[in-house]
VEXPADO-482772 format. One line per field, with one value per residue (C-alpha): y, z, x; residue number from 1. Coordinates in steps of 0.001 Angstrom, whole numbers. Layout:
py c(Y  ...)
pz c(Z  ...)
px c(X  ...)
resi c(NUM  ...)
This chain:
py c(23422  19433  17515  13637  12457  10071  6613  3532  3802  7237  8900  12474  14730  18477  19730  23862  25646  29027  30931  33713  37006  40230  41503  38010  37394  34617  33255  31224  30849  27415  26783  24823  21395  19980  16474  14366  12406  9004  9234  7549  9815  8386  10136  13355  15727  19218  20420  24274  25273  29186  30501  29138  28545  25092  24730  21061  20538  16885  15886  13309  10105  8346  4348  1883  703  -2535  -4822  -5499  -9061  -10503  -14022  -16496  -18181  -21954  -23295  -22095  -22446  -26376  -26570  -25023  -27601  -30448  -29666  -29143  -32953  -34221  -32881  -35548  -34772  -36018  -33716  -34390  -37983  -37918  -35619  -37457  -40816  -39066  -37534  -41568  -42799  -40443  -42887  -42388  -38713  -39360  -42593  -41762  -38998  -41457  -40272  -44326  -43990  -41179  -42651  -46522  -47384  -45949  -47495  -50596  -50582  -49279  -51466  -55044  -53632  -52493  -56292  -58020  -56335  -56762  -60613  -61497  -58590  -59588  -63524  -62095  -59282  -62353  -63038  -59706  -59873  -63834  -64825  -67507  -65818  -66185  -63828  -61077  -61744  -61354  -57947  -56528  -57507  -55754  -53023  -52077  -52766  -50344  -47579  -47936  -47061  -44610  -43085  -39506  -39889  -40914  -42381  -43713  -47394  -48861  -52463  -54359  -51680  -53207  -51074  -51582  -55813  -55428  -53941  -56321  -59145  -57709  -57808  -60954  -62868  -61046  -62511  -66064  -66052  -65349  -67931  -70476  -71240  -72116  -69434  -71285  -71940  -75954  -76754  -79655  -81367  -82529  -78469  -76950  -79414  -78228  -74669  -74104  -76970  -77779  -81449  -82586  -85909  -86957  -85674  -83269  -79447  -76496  -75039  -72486  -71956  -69039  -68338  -71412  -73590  -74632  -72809  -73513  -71202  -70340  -69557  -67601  -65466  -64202  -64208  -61424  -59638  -59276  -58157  -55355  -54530  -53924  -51954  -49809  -49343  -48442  -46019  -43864  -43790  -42413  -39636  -38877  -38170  -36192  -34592  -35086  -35286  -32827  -35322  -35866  -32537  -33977  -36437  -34524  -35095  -35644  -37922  -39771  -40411  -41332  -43740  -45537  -45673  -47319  -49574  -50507  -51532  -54031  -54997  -56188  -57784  -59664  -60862  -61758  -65349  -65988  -65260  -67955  -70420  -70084  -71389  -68325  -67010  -63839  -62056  -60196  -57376  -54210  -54371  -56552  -55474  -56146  -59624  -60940  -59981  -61254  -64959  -64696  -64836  -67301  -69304  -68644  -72391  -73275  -71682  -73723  -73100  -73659  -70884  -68285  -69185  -68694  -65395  -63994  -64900  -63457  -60263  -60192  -59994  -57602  -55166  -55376  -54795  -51418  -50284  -50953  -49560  -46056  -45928  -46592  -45455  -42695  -45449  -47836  -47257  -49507  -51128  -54337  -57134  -58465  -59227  -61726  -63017  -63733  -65679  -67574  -68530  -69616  -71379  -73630  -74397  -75150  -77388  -79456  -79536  -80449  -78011  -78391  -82292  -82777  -79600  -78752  -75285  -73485  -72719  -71210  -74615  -75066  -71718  -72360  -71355  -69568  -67306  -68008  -66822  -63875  -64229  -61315  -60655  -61816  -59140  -60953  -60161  -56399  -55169  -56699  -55268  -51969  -49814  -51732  -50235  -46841  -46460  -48615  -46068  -42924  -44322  -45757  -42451  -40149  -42509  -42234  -38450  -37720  -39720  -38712  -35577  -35497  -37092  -34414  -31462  -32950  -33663  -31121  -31887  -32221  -34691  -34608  -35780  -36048  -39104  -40205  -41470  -42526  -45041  -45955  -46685  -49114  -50871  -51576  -52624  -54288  -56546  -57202  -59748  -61935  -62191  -59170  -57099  -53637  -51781  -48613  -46451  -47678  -45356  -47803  -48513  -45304  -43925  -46940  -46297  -42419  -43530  -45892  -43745  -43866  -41529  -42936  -45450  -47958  -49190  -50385  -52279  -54003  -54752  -55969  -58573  -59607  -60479  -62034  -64532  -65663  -66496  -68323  -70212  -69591  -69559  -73572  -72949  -70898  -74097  -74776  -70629  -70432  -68282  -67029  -65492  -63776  -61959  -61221  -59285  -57348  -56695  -55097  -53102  -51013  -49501  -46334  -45854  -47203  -44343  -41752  -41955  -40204  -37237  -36239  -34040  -31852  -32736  -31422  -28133  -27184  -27617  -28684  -29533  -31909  -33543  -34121  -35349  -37718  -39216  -39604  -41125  -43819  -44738  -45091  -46659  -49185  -49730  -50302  -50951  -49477  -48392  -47017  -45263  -43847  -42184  -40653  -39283  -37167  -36546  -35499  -33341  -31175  -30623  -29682  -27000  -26115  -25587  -22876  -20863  -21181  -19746  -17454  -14811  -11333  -8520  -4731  -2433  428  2880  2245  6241  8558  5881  4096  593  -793  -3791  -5910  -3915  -7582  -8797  -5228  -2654  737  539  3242  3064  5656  8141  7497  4652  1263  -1227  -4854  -8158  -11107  -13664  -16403  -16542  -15631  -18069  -19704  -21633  -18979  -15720  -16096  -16721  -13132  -11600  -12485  -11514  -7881  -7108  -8617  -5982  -3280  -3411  -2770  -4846  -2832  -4587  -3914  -34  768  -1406  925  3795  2544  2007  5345  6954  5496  6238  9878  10434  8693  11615  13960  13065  13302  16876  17862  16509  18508  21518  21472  21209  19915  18929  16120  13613  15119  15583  13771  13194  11898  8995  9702  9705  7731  9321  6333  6114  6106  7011  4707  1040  46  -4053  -4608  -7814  -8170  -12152  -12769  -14828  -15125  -14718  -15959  -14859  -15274  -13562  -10745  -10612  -10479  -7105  -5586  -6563  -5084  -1755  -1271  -1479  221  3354  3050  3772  6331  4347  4113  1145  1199  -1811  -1906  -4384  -5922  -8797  -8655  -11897  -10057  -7120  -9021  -10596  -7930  -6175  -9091  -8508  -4553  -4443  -1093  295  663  947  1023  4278  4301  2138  5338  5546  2034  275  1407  609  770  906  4372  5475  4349  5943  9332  9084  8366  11683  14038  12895  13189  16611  17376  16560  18341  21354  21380  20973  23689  26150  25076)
pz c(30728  30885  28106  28177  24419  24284  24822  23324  25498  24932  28154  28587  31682  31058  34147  34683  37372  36212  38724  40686  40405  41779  40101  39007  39505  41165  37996  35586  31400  29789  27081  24012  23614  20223  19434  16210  15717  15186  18426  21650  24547  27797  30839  30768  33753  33423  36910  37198  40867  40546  43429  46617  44989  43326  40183  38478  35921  34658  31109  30632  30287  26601  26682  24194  21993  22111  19310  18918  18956  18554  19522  17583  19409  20255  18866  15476  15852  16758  13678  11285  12832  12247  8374  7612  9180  7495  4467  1694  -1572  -3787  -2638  1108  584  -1110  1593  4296  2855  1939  5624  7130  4662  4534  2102  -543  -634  -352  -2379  -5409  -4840  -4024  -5107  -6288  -6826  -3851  -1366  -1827  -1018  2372  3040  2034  4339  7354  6744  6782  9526  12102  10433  11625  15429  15742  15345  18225  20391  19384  20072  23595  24715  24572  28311  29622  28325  29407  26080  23589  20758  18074  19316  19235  15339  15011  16712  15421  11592  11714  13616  10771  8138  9630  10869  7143  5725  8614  9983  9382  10335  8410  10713  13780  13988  15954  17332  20703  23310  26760  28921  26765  27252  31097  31354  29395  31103  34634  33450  32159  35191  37963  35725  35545  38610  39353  36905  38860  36596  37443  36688  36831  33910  32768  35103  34833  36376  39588  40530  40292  43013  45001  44408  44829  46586  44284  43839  39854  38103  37422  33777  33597  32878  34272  32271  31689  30049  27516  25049  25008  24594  27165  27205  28398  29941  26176  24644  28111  28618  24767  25400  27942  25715  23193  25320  26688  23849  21948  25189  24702  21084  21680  24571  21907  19008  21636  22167  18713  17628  20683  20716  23904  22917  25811  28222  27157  28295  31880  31112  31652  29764  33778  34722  31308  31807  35743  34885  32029  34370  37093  35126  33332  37119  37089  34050  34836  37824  35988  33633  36307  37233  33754  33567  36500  34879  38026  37901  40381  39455  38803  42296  42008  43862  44629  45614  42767  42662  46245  46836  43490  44519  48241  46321  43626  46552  48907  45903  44546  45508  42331  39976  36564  35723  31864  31684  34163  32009  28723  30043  31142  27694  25726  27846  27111  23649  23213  25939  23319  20248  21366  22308  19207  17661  19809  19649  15928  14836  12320  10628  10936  8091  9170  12972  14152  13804  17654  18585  15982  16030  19362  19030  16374  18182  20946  18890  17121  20324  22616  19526  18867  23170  23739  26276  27290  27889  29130  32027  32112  30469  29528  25914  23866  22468  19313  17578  14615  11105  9202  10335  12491  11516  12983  16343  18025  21788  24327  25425  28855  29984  29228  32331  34573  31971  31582  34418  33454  29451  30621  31215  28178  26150  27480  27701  24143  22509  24614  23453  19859  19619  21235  19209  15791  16406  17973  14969  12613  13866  13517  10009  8669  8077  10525  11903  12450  16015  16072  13196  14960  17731  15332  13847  16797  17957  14698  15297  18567  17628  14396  15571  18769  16396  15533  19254  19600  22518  22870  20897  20739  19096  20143  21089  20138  16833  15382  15947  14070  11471  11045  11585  8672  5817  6337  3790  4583  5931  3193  5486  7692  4872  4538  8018  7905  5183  7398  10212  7681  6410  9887  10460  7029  7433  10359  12989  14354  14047  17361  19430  20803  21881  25668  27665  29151  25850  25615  28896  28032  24604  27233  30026  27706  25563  29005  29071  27581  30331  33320  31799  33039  36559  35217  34190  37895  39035  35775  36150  39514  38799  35772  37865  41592  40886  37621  39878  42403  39756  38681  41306  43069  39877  39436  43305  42905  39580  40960  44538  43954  40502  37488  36930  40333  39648  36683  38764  41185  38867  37395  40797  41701  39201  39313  42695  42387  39711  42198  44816  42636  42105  45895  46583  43136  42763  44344  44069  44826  41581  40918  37973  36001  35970  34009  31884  31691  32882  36447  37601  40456  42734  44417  40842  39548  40817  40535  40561  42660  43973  43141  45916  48239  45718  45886  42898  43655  41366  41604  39191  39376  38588  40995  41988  44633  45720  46548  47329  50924  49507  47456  50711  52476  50354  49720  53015  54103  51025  51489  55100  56005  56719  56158  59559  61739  60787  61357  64423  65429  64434  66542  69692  69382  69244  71959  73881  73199  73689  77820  77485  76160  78576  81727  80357  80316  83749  85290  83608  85122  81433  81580  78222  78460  77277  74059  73192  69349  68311  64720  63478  63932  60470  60766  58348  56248  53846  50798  49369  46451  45377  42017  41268  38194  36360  33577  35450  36025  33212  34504  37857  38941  40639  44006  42529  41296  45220  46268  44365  45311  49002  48492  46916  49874  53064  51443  50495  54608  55653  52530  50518  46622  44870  40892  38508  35767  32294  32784  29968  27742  30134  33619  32641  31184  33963  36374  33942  33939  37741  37504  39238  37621  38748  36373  32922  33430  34312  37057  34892  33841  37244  38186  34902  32870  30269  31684  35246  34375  33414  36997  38601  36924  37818  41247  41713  40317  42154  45595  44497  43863  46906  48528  46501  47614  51381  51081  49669  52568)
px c(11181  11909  9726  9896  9043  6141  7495  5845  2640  2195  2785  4141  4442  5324  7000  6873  8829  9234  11447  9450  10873  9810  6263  5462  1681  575  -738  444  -525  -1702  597  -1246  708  188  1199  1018  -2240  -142  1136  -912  -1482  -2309  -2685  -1105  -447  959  2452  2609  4722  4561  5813  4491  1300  423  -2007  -2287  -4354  -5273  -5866  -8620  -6888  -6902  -7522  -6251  -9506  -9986  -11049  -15268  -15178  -18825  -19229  -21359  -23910  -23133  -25557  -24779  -21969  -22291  -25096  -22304  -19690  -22076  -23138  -19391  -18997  -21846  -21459  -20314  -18924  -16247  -12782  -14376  -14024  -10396  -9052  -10470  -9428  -5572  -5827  -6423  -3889  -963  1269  -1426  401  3844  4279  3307  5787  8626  12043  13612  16976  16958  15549  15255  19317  18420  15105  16303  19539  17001  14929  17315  19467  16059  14638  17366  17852  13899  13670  15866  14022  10666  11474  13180  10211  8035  9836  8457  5236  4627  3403  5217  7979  5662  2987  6376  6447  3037  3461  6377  4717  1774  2626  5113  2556  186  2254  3771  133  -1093  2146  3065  6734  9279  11526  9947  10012  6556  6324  7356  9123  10334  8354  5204  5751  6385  3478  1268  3245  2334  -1372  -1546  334  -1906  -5043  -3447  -2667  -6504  -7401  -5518  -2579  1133  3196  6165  7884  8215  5969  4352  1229  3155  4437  1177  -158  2922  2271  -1316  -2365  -4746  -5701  -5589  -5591  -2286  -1376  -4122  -2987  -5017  -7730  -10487  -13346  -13099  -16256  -17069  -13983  -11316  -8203  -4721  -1764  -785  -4152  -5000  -2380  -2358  -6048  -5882  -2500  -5020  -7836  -5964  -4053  -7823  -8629  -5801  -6016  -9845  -9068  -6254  -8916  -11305  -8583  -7989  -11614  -12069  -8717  -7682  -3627  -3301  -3419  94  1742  769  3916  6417  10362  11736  8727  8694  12602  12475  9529  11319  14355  12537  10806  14248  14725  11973  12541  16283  14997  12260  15568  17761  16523  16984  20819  20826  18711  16142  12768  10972  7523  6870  5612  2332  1697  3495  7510  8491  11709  12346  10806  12151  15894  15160  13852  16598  19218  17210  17073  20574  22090  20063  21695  22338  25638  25442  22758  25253  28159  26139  24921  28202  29395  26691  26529  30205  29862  26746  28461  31437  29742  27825  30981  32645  29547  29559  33318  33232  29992  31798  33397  30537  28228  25891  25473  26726  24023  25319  22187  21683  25036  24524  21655  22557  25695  24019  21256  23884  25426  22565  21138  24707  25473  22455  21906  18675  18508  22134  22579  18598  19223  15585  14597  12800  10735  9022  7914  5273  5405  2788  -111  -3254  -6718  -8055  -9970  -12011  -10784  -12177  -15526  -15774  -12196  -12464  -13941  -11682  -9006  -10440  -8394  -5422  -5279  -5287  -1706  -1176  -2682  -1455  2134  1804  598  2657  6219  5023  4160  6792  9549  7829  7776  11659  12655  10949  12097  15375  15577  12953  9128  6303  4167  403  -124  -3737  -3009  -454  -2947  -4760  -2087  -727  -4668  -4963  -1518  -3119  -6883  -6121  -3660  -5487  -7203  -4725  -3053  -646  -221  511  3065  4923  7295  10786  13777  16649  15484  13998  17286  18904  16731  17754  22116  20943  19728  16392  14029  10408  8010  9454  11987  9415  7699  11055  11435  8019  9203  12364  9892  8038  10476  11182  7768  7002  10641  13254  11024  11857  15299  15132  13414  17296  17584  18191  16337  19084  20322  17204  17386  20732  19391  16596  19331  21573  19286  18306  21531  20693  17805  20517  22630  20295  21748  25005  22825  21182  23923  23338  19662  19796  21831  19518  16627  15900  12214  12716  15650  13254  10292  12696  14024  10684  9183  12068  11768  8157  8127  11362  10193  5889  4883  4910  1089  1385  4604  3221  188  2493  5175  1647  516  3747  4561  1201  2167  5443  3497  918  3825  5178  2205  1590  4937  5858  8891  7572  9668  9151  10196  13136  13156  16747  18099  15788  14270  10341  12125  10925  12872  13306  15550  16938  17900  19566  21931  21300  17534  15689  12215  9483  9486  6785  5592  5826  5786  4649  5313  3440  5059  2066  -1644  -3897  -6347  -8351  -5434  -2460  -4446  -3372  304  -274  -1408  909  3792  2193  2029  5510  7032  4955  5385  1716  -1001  -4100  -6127  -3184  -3041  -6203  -6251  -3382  -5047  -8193  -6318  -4470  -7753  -9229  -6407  -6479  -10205  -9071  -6528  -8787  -11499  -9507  -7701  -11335  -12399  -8960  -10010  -13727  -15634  -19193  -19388  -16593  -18429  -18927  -15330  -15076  -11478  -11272  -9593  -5395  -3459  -47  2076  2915  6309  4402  805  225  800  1172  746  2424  285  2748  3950  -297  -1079  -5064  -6974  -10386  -13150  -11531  -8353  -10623  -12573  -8926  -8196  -11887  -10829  -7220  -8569  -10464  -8771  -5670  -7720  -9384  -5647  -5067  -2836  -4535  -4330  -3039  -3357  -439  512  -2959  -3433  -6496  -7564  -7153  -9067  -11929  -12136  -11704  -14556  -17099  -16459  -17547  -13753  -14196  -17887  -20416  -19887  -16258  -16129  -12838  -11123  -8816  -7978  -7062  -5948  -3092  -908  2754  4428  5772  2464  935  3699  3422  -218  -248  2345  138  -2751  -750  372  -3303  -4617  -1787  -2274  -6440  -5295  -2656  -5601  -8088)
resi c(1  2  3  4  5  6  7  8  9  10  11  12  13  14  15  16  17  18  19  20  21  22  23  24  25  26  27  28  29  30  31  32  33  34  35  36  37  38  39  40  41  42  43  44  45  46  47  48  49  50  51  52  53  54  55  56  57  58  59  60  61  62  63  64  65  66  67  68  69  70  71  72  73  74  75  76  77  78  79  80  81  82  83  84  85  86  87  88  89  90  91  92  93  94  95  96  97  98  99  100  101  102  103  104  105  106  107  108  109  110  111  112  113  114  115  116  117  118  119  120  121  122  123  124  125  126  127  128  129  130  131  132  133  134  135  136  137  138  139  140  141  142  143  144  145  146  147  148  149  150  151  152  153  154  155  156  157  158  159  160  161  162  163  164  165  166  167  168  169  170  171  172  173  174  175  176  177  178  179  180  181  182  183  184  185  186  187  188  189  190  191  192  193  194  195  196  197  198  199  200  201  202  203  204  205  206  207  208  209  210  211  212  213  214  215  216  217  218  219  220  221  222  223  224  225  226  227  228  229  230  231  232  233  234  235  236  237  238  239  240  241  242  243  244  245  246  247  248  249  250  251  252  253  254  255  256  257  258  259  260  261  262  263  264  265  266  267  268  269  270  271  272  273  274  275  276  277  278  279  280  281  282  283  284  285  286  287  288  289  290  291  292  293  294  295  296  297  298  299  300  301  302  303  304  305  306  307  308  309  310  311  312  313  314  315  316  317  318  319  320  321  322  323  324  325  326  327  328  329  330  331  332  333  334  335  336  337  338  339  340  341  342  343  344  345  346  347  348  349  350  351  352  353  354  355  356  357  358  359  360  361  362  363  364  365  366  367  368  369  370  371  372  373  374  375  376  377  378  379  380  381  382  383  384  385  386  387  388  389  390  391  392  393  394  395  396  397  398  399  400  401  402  403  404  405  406  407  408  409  410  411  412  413  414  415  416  417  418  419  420  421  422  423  424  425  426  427  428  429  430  431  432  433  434  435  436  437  438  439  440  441  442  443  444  445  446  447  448  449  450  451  452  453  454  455  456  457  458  459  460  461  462  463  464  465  466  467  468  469  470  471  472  473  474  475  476  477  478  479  480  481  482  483  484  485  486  487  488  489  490  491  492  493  494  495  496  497  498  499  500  501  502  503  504  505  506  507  508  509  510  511  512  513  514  515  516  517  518  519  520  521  522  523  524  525  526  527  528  529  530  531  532  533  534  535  536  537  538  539  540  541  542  543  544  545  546  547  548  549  550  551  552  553  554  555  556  557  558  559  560  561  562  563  564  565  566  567  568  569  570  571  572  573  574  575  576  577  578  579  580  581  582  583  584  585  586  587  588  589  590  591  592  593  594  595  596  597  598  599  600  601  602  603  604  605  606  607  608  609  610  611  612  613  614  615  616  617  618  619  620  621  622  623  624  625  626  627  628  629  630  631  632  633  634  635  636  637  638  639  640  641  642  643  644  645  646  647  648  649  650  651  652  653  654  655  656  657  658  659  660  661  662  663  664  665  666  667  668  669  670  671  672  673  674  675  676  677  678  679  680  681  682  683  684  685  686  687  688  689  690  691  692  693  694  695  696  697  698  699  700  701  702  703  704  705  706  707  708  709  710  711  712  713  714  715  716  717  718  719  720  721  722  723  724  725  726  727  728  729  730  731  732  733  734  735  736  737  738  739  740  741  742  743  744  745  746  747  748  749  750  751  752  753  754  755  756)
């Protein structure tokens, strides 16, 4: 006697084969198995083979229980949602206030002599690289520097009060200012304006061929009062920035933070390379000192190269020598910084050494009157007093905030919560939309545009020492200063120093072409994502780019379910363990059983696919067979009929030949659902279908590692009759378990044919 111990799903088979010996009856005596009441019995068959004669008998098959869960109505449920939001009472109001206001928690818990050293370093250091940047992202967004101060100040006092992350560091971000800039010269454009820089009166008439009085600049009317180039393009900036800011609170209260796992790490990191692309392109005409507006349209990068070099004769050779000299020097210092950065405590101000090099020299050359060099001009001092956006602009802005938005949150959620994991705590992301959604909205108000957190500097911020949101405050007060005091001294700035600032800070992103060989190696499809996002995103626009690195990479997910893993199963020696047989060596298959995978949901969209790859492992198509089967009959029913016609029988016409039997190479399939995370209704008419014509050709059908989600399903289908009741015979627990059952029903049916 061979006894296999129950395993972890309970199954046993008892196996008797006494030998037969002279006087033996034919008989054979039910021994009384006893096992202990912890243990989980499924279906267990006891096999007697006295003799020549074959006896099985079948114990009824045990089921796992599952859990009575009893669903709520909805409409309780939704009345017992909306008291618990209505309700008002004093510890409602703190949390919820605490909850908006996360530094009401943690600054009254502020560690000083911890944690201010490092905030205060963070702070200065991030202070000082944002003023040039903010001055310089101005360029990309085609409003004047001080609207860049205005940004990067509030942002930080916001994020400071709202922010659940200790370390990120929100305000301007290149990709966030290309795209506002894109926006707002399309609608200038539309508006009629020149969007040629120091143009005067005299080159818009050349441009557009429109007809104006000598001296008299282009202008609009704008709620009520008549607006010029500046106060329309930060006009729209704000506009859209409000847009966006509205469009992320909307996803906060609602939740809808899933829209970011749409944006996936190879997409996000092929768009930001491709728009690094534009974004250098934008830049370039400045390191020449050409005067070339910005195209409009898709193929920016193209056309703008194609005019930079029609144009290139032009070139002003004190703004190419100041930019090969400033590039120079930044290129140097963040080497020096990432050869060095060990020994570095803190990072090399470059950036603002370079600017105020090139400040003091443009101002004392005379750069700008003697050799035509473009700069900055006069930036004011002070604040200006808040202003709500523009209402009539928003519906022609609407369609353009949406990637604003979702880029915006998805940058900030992501980087916050990056940076927590790495040093310890956690993040909130549903209020992290909703401070990113008020450093939009709230400084929408006093002419911003649209900010972001900011690679670059939120890792400055955590080389630097930085404890908490403090170091923004600080930051905030650098940017400050400028704006109450050094903001004129940057009227003599060259523009060209600027885009050299931009050009150089999109390294990092430019890097990313070293890593597509290992991209590529770890994964064909993100390879693919990425490099058809960056084309896109470099070759048409960014919004569009954008749209088809999502589109694309849905695909590329619907592609795999469409064409999945399949694999027929092997047992590994004497144990319960099925495997792929192409994957494993010595794997053998079930005799006369075969053991299908499907690694995919099954769904609407690749049932044909699962079809398909069934029948190509199996080997049989159901239809075919019997079509077979069909044709062989006919054919020997002719035989049969002309046999009887030779012979001289009358009653030839009533010869009846059944259906003929094909022995096939195995009896039973068993689909093992362990890789089927859920299947629809269609997936469900799929199995119904599949039971069917397999059992016309004698082959049974056997369902195995069913989730709790497949089998509801399957039940709400009545997959299993009524009231369940063949579920014991289709559904069960383990491959093994299927397996065992389907040979004791074939040796069933063979011991009731043997006895007829």
């Amino acid at each position: 006697m061979q006894q296999h111990q129950p395993g972890r799903y309970g199954w046993c088979c008892l196996l008797f084969a006494p030998l037969v010996q002279s006087g033996d009856s034919a008989g054979a005596q039910l021994t009384t198995i006893s096992t202990s009441p912890s243990l989980f019995l499924s279906p267990c068959c006891i096999l007697f083979l006295p003799g020549t004669m074959e006896e099985v008998t079948k114990v009824t098959p045990l089921l796992l229980e599952r859990r009575a869960r009893q669903r709520q109505p909805t409409v309780s449920v939704l009345k017992s949602k909306l008291k618990q939001g209505v309700t008002c009472s004093g510890p409602r109001v703190r949390s919820t206030l605490t909850g908006f206001f996360p530094v009401v928690r943690w600054l009254p818990k502020y560690k000083l002599r911890e944690y201010v050293w490092g905030d205060l370093m963070s702070g200065v250091i991030v202070g000082i690289i944002l003023v040039p940047q903010a001055i310089a992202y101005c360029l990309l967004a085609g409003v004047e520097p001080i609207y860049g101060l205005y940004t990067s100040f509030y942002a930080n006092i916001i994020y400071f009060l709202m922010g659940t992350s200790r370390h990120v560091s929100v305000g301007i971000f290149s990709l966030m200012s290309l795209m506002v800039g894109q926006v707002v010269d399309k609608e200038m454009f539309l508006a009629g304006f020149d969007l040629n820089e120091d143009s005067g009166p005299d080159a818009f008439n050349a441009t557009l061929g429109i007809n104006l009085t000598a001296g008299k600049l282009h202008s609009v009317e704008l709620m009520g009062l008549q607006c010029g180039k500046e106060c329309y393009s930060i006009t729209i900036a704000a506009a859209l920035t409000f847009l966006a800011g509205v469009y992320q609170l909307i996803m906060a209260v609602f939740r809808l933070g899933f829209v970011s796992v749409y944006l996936s790490s190879p997409m996000l990191d092929g768009f930001a390379t491709g728009a690094s692309f534009t974004i250098l392109t934008v830049q370039a005409k400045y390191l020449l000192g050409l005067k070339i507006p910005r195209h409009q349209g898709y193929g920016t990068v193209v056309v703008t190269w194609i005019n930079i070099f029609a144009n290139i004769h032009k070139t002003n050779l004190c703004d190419l020598i100041t930019s090969a000299i400033s590039i120079s020097v930044l290129v140097a210092g963040k080497e020096i910084q990432e050869r060095y950065k060990e020994r570095l405590k803190i990072p090399l101000p470059t950036e603002l050494i370079v600017v105020a090099g090139a400040t003091l020299a443009s101002h004392f050359g005379e750069l700008n009157s003697n050799y035509g060099s473009s700069v900055s001009g006069h930036i004011p001092t002070g604040f200006i007093a808040p202003q709500v956006p523009s209402f009539s602009l928003m519906p022609r802005l609407a369609l353009d905030a949406i990637p604003l938005a979702v880029i915006s949150f998805a940058f900030t959620v992501s980087l916050s919560e990056m940076f927590a994991k790495k040093n310890g705590y956690t993040v909130r992301p549903n209020q992290e939309m909703l401070a990113i959604s008020f450093c939009n909205i709230i400084p929408s108000f006093f002419r911003c545009f649209t900010t972001s957190a900011a690679l670059a500097k939120t890792m400055v911020k955590d080389s630097t020492g930085c404890q908490t949101q403090v170091s923004s405050l600080i930051s905030a007060l650098v940017v400050l200063l400028v704006v109450l005091y050094f903001a004129p001294f940057f009227y003599a700035l060259q523009k060209c120093v600027l885009a050299c600032i931009i050009i150089v800070s999109l390294r990092g992103a430019l890097r990313k072409f070293k890593d597509i060989p290992a991209k590529w190696r770890a994964s064909r499809n993100d390879g693919i994502v990425w490099l058809v996002t960056m084309s896109a995103t470099a070759l048409i626009s960014v919004e569009l780019g954008l749209l088809v690195g999502i589109v694309f990479s849905m695909i590329c997910i619907i592609f795999k379910t469409q064409n999945p893993k399949v694999s027929l199963l092997g047992r590994a020696n004497d144990t319960n363990l099925y495997e792929d047989m192409d994957e494993y060596k010595n794997l053998m298959p079930p005799p006369r059983v075969h053991v299908f995978r499907f690694q995919a949901p099954l769904y609407y969209a690749n049932k044909d696919s699962f079809l398909r790859s069934l029948y190509k492992a199996v080997g049989v198509e159901p239809f075919l067979e019997l079509t077979k089967r069909r044709k062989a009959e006919k054919k020997a029913k002719e035989m049969s009929s002309k046999q009887a016609k030779a012979n001289g029988d009358k009653n030839n016409g009533e010869v009846v030949i059944g259906l003929i039997q094909r022995e096939l190479d195995f009896h039973t399939m068993v689909l093992d659902c362990s890789a089927i995370p859920f299947i629809d209704s269609t997936g469900m008419a799929t199995f119904k279908g599949l039971v069917k014509e397999y059992k016309e050709i004698g082959v049974s059908t056997l369902f195995a590692n069913c989730n709790t989600s497949v089998i509801d399903t399957l039940q709400k289908g009545q997959f299993f009759g009524e009231n369940d009741k063949d579920m014991s015979s289709l559904l069960f627990h383990t491959v093994h378990a299927a397996v065992l059952h389907a040979n004791s029903t074939s040796a069933e049916s063979k011991s009731e044919d043997s006895v007829v």
